[in-house]
TINU-491086 format. One record per residue (C-alpha): x, y, z. Coordinates in steps of 0.05 Angstrom, whole numbers, plus 5000, padded with zeros to 4 digits. Layout:
<recs>
XYZ;...
</recs>
This chain:
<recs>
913873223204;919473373254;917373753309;921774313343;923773833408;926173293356;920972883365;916072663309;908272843319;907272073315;911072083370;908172803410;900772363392;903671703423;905772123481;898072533490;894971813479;898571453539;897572213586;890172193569;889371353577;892971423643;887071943666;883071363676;888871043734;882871153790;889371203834;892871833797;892572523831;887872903800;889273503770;886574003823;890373593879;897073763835;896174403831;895074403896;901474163913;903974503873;902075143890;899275093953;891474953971;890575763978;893776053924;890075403876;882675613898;883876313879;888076163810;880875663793;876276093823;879176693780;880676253716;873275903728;869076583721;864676753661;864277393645;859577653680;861877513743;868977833728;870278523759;869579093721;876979373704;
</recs>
């Protein structure tokens, strides 16, 4: 199967193996300290706060 980037999904699979092996590097950024940076600590705690509600805590629309 060739995949739309040209690479093969051996490949893509090869590629989410080694991203999700290097998780365990205990010195890697995580992924809230990359955002972050990203983004900026401010604008990160509200896009988690926002994306980390159930339900019930959203605001009625």
């Amino acid at each position: 199967m060739e995949l739309a980037a040209g690479i093969t999904s051996r490949e893509e699979g090869l590629d989410l193996l080694a991203a999700h092996l290097d998780a365990f590097d205990p010195d890697r950024e995580d992924a809230r300290e990359r955002l972050d940076r990203t983004i900026g600590a401010d604008l990160a705690m509200l896009l988690v706060t926002a994306l980390s509600r159930t339900p019930e805590h959203a605001v009625a629309a």
